[in-house]
N, C-alpha and C positions, 0 to 999 in steps of 0.2 A: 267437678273437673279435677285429674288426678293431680296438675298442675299446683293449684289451690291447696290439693291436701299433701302436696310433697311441701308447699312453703309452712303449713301449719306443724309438720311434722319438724323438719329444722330449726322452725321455731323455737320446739319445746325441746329439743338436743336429743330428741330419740333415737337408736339408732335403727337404719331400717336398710334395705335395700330394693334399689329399682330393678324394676323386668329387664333382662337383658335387650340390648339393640338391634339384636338379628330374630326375636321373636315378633311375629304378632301381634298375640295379646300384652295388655300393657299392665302393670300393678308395683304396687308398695308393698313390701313386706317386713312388717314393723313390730317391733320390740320395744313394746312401753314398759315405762318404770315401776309398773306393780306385776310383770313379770308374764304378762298375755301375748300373744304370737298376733297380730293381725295380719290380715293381706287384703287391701282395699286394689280391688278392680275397676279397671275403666271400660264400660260397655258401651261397644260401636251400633250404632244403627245400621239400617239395610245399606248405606249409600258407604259406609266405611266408616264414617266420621264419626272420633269418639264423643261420649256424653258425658 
């Protein structure tokens, strides 16, 4: 749940940034401290509802 892994990511003081409001799709995109780019997505099933 992308919810989960925004608290985990604050957690560790990463800096990262969310999907914008007016998009769709939803994600993280994260800059950890040994210097790697993530971008963790949230995928919706057929009914909408993200996973």
């Amino acid at each position: 749940m992308l919810s989960a892994d925004s608290a985990e990511v604050k957690r560790r003081c990463w800096e990262f940034w969310p999907s914008r409001p007016e998009l769709k799709s939803r994600y993280l995109f994260v800059c950890d401290p040994d210097g790697y780019d993530v971008e963790i997505i949230e995928t919706r099933g057929r009914d909408g509802v993200g996973r």
